[in-house]
N, C-alpha and C positions, 0 to 999 in steps of 0.2 A: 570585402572580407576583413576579420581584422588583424592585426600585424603581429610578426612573430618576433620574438625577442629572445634572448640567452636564459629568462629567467623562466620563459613556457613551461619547459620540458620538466624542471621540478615543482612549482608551485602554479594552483589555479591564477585565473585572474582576479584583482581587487578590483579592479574599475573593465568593464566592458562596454564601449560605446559604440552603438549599429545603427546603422541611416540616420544620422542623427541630422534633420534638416531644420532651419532657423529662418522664420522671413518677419522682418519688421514693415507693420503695416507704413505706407505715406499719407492715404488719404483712407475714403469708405473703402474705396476700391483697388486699391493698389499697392502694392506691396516691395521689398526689396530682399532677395534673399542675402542673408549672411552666413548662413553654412548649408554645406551643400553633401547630404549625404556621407558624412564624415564619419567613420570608423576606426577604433585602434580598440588596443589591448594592454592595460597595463597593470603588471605584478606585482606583489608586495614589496617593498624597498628597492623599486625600480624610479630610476630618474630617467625623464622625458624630456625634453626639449623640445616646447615648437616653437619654429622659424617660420618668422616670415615677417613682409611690408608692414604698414601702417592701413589696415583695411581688409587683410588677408582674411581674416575672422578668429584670430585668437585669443581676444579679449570676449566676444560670445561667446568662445567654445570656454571658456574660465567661468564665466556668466550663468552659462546654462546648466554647466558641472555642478556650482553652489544654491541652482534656485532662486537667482537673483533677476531674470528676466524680463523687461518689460510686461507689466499683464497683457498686454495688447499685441505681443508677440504670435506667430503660428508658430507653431512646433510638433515635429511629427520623430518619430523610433524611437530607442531605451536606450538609459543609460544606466547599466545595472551596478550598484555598486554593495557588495556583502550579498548578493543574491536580491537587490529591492531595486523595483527600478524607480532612482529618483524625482521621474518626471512625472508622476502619479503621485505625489506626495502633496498634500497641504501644507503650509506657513507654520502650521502647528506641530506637524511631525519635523520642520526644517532646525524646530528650534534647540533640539536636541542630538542634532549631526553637525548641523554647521558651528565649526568652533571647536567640536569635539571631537568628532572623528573626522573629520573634514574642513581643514584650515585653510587662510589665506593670507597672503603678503601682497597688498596693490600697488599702484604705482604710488612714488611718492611717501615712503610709511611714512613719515613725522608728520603726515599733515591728515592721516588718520587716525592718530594720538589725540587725545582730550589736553589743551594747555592749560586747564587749570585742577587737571587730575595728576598726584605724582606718578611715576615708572612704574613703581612696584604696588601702585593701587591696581594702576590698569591691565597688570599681568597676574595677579590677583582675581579682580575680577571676573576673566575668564574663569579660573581654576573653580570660585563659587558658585559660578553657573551651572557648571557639572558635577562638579563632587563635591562632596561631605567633608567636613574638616572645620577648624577652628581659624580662630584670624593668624595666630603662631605657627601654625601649623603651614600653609598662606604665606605667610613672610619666607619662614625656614625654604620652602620648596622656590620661592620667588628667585631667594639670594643665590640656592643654585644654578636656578636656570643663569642667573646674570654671569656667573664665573662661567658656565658651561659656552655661552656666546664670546666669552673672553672678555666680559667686564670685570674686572679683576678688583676692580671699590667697590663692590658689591651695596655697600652699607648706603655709601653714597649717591650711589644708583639709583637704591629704591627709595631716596627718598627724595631725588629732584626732576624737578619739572622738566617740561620736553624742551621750552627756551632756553635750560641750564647746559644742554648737553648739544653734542656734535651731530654732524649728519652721520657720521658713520657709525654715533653710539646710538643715534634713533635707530637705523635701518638693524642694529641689531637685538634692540630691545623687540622693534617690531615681529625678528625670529622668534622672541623669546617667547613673546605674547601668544604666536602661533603656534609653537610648538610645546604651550604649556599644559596641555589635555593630550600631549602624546598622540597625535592622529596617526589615523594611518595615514592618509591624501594632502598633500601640503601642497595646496596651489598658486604660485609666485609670478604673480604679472608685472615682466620688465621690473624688478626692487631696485634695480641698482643704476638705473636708467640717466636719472641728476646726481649722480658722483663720478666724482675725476679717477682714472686709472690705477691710482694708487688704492684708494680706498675702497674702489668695487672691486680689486682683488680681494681682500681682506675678506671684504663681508660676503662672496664667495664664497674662497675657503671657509670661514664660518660656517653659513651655510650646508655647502658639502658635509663637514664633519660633524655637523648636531641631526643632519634627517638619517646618513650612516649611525651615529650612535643609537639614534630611538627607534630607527627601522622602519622611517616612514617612507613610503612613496613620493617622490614628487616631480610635479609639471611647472617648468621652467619655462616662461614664456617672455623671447626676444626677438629684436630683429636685427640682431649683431652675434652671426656665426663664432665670434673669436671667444663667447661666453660661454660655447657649449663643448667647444674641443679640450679633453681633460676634464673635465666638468659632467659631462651627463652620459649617458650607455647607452642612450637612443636619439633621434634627431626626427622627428616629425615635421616635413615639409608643408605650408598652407599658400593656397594662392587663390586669390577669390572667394575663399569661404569652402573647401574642396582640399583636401588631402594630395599631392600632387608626388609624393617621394618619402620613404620612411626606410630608415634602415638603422646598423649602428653607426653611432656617428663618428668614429675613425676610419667606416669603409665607406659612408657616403661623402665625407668630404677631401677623401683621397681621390678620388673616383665617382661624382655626379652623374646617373643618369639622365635625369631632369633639366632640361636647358634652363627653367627659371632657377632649381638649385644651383646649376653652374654658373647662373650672372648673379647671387645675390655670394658667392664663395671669390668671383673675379672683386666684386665692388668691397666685399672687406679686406680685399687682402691690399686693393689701389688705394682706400684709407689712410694704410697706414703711414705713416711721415716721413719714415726713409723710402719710401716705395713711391711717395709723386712731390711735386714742388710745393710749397709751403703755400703760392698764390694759386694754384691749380682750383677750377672750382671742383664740388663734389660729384664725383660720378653718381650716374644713374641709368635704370634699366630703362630704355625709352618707352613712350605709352602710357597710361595710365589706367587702373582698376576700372575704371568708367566703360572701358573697350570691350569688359568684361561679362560685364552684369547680366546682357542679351544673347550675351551667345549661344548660337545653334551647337558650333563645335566646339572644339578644345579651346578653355576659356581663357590659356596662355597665347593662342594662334597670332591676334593681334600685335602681339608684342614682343614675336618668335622669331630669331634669324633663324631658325631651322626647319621653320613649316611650309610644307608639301599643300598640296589640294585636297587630300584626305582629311586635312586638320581643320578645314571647315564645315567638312559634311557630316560630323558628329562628335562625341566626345569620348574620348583614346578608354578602352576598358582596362582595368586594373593589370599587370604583368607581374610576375616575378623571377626577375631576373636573376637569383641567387639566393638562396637558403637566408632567410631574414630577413629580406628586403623586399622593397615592392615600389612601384613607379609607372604612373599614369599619362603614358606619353607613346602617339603612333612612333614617332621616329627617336624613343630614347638612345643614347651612346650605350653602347655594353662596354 
């Protein structure tokens, strides 16, 4: 079913996604699923959060949102977004959503930047893909966005190449780029993933305060809990390609039902540098996603200090433990 959030009760949903299942084929015959039935609900200038590993399925479930899927993919349920479901769409109806109502930040921006196109061409050139306007017109609207990301040289900005500038002034040209057709759905995989502490605060708060000013929606996808507390209204849990915990995210990482949400909430918090020794090697959840793939039951069993016998003999049906929330586990903590 899909998840309840603070913003329900006044506004429809903008993005609905139901059974949404994903298998990439291996061979003629053989196939591997990467999502699994995966469901949520998200409302207009609602920010998301999914969490999880490296393999969980977060980068398909961003994939499959934009229409960018292997052709060679299976794919099965909707995912409706303005009332259309986009999984029924052609290449030709994509080319007039993606970018414009539907934007994106991937890992890495500066290395999705053209280097030998300037800043303010390429944030430009979005803006003439979808609207009408003159090249001044273009610059004028450019120069704001740059002040509005807190590039404050604006002049200078737009007119230097991506080698000229920082990582921190890429990743936030890359907001600018995306947020220059005003979407409603800004979808951001792990941006701030190769910047040091200092600086992915920064382009956070950027972030944060330019999808607040335009009212966009947006799915914030990491695998470091410490980006999404203060940061996002909701926390979407993944494990294996599967939805596993969803709630807000100052009552789910108060309070974990999910035993993989409470080892991936222990493991950032043993991260941090005052909290273990400097040579300590890096914790980890034992097991690995591969234990996964086959399973009969609960696709976390393998890798569960909390599993019972029941946790093999099928896979836990959805619960809701408390108004908002919801979590897929025989023996979750209340």
């Amino acid at each position: 079913m899909p998840s309840l959030s603070k913003f329900e009760p006044n506004h429809p949903a903008l993005l609905r996604v139901q059974g949404l299942t994903v298998e990439y084929a291996t061979d003629a015959h053989h196939s591997v699923p990467a999502l699994r039935q995966v469901g949520f609900d998200l409302a207009p200038g609602e920010i998301v959060g999914i969490l999880g590993e490296s393999g969980s399925g977060k980068s398909t479930l961003a994939l499959s949102l934009l229409g960018l899927l292997p052709s060679a993919s299976k794919v099965q349920g909707q995912v409706q977004f303005h009332g259309q479901n986009l999984l029924q769409l052609k290449e030709a109806s994509w080319k007039g959503i993606r970018g414009s109502s539907i934007a994106v930040i991937f890992q890495e921006p500066g290395l999705s930047l053209s280097p030998v196109m300037r800043a303010g061409d390429q944030i430009a050139e979005v803006i003439r893909a979808h609207r009408p306007g003159n090249r001044k017109q273009r610059e004028h609207e450019c120069k704001n966005l740059l002040r509005q990301v807190r590039l404050d040289d604006a002049d200078r900005i737009y007119s230097a190449y991506p080698h000229e500038m920082s990582s921190g002034q890429l990743h936030r040209i890359a907001i600018a780029q995306a947020l220059a057709c005003r979407p409603a759905l800004l979808i951001a995989d792990e941006p701030t993933r190769a910047l040091d502490a200092t600086v992915q605060k920064e382009v956070l708060e950027v972030l944060h305060e330019v999808v607040q000013k335009f009212g966009s929606a947006l799915i914030f996808i990491t695998h470091d809990p410490a980006l999404l507390a203060g940061f996002a209204d909701r926390v979407i849990v993944m494990y294996a390609g599967a939805i596993v915990e969803d709630g807000p995210v100052a009552n789910v990482f108060r309070n974990p039902h999910h035993p993989y949400t409470q080892g991936l909430l222990q493991l950032a918090h043993r991260r941090r540098p005052e909290s273990s020794a400097i040579k300590q090697s890096l914790p980890m959840i034992p097991g690995s996603f591969a234990e996964s793939i086959h399973s009969r039951g609960c696709l976390f069993e393998a890798r569960c200090a909390a599993r019972t016998a029941v946790c093999r003999e099928g896979a836990p049906e959805e619960s809701i433990p408390e108004p908002g929330r919801r979590v897929s586990c025989f023996n979750y903590v209340h």
